[in-house]
Steps between C-alpha positions, in 0.01 A plus 500: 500500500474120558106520415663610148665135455103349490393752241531267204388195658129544383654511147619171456374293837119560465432429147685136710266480769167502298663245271571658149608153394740374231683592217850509409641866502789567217778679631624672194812275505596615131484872612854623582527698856780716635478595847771661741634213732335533852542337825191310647459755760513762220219307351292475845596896575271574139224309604533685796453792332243409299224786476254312219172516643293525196513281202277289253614142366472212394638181713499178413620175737586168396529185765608142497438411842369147431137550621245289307347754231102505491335516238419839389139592627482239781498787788175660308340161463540409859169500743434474844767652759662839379824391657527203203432764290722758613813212525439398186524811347789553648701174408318616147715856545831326580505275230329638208601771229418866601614826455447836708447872485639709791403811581657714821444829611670529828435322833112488465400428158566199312393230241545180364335364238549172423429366116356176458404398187102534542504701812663758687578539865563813678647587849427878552627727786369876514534672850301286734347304242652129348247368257607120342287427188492138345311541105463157519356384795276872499632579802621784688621556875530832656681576760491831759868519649505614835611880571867532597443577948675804598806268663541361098539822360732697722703201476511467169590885517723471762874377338550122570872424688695456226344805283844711546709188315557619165437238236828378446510433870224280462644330247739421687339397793280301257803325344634456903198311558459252180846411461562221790233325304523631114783657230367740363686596136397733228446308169513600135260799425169469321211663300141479668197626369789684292685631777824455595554342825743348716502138681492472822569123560473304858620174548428270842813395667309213584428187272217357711246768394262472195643814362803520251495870429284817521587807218348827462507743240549832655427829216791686437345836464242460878569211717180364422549063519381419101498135521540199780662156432479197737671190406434186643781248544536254197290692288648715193178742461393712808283352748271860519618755275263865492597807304438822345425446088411863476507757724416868520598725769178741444240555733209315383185640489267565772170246373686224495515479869112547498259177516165469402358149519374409156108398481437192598801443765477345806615772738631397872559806768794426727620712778806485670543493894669804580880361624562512848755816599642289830820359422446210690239391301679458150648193613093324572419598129583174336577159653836434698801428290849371517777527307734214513847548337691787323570643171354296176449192732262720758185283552163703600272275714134587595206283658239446248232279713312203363408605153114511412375176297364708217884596477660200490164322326579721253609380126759781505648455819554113343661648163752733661593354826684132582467256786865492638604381812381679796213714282480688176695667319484748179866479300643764277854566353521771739284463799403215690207473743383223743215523693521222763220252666519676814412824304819710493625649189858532376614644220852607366704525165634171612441127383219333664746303773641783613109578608462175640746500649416823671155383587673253666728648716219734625 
């Protein structure tokens, strides 16, 4: 049952990860909605229950994160190393206009399709298949995911520990473990993607975070989360806002899941190292990390090394980083990051001396 709770992640948080980019979201503030009062756990205990797993939309994201905006085009016109490129582009996604289509049909097929005004950019998961197309740049990057081991799928079979919790127990236990840290309230109700929805507002305890407030939209009639708010301290419009505009609950059609490169594209074949099944061995997959901290203040640390000089030659890593004391560091209204001389990298919703100061006392 908890697995259920991540089943409308991919809705709203990968359209965010690929970068759908910015534009301001109406919330149908005019449009007069009536909802029966529920408690925040009442709210959690629908998501919860949530059984969407199909559905076609459109989602749209606005930011004002306080990046420096490229101009439009300038990841397309860059040469030389891919990784300028590929940062560029991305900076480009986080602060320019764009709009999505989602598409979902259960746990292994998905796609995004990101709008751009000349161009089009598709993430696209079938099976064991991911394909990510850029119209643009003529590219297109194809990617074999590794078979689930026998260990992977009788666990995923196999009920986790907290599978007998029904989901207002979870909600509870959820609300147990944000509240030290957070209130968590139910706000006014209202229309997404015309649906009526309720809010599901959290607010830090503490006032040395980044963050003022997170709200959710939660559908009235499924569970499914509609629309995400973050709001920055001292600013009246969200930091990152992302939501439903329309939204079907349909399954969409089989082709669109399909990929055929178009003539002409630049096709690269990527395969996937099979995971390892040892459970010792999850913790060597990435580099070492600590976390420093608790709650909104928690500070994630990680050695970096001695960045490359075609990094930090580049023109980018000039535009979007600052020399601070002690290193470099990339500032947003929401997260701050410093990566240090000595080649360790904090980062933390937190003001940049809190990091320092961090760094410091390491």
């Amino acid at each position: 049952m908890t697995r259920k709770w991540l089943r409308w992640l991919p809705a709203l948080v990968v359209p965010a990860v690929i970068g759908a980019g910015i534009v301001v979201v109406p919330l149908m503030a005019n449009a007069a909605v009536s909802l029966p009062d529920k408690t925040p756990a009442e709210v959690l205990e629908m998501v919860g229950e949530s059984s969407v797993t199909a559905l076609s939309g459109t989602v749209e994201q606005s930011s004002q994160l306080g990046l420096p905006e490229l101009p439009k085009g300038m990841a397309s016109g860059i040469s030389g190393d891919a990784g300028d490129a590929s940062a560029a582009s991305l900076i480009e996604l986080l602060t320019g206009s764009h709009t999505a289509r989602v598409y979902l049909d259960g746990p292994t097929k998905a796609r995004v399709q990101v709008l751009d005004e000349l161009a089009e950019r598709d993430a696209i998961h079938n099976g064991g298949d991911v394909w990510i197309y850029d119209s643009a740049q003529q590219t297109a990057t194809h990617l074999a995911l590794p078979a689930a081991s026998a260990t992977e799928q009788e666990s995923s079979a196999a009920p986790a520990p907290g599978d007998a919790l029904t989901p207002a127990q979870v909600a509870q236990k959820l609300l147990n473990a944000v509240e030290p840290s957070t209130t968590v309230t139910v706000g006014a109700p209202v229309s997404v993607a015309g649906r009526s929805a309720y809010t599901l507002v959290l607010t830090p305890h503490s006032s040395a975070t980044l963050v003022d407030s997170v709200s959710v939209a939660v559908d009235s009639a499924t569970g499914l989360p509609l629309k995400v708010d973050v709001l920055a301290r001292g600013q009246a419009q969200p930091a990152f806002e992302i939501a439903f505009t329309e939204l079907t609950l349909a399954t969409p059609p089989a082709e669109l899941f399909t990929f055929t490169p178009p003539p002409g594209v630049t096709v690269k074949n990527v395969t996937l190292p099979t995971r390892p099944t040892n459970s010792s061995s999850e913790g060597e997959a990435g580099p070492a990390h600590t976390v420093i901290g608790s709650g909104w203040e928690s500070i994630l640390e990680m050695p970096v090394g001695a960045l490359p000089a075609s990094v930090t030659s580049s023109p980018l890593f000039g535009l979007t980083t600052q020399s601070v004391s002690g290193g470099r560091s990339v500032s947003t209204s929401l997260v701050t990051a410093l990566l240090t001389d000595d080649g360790r990298l904090f980062v933390g919703a937190v003001p940049l001396s809190q990091l320092q100061a961090a760094a410091a006392a390491q």
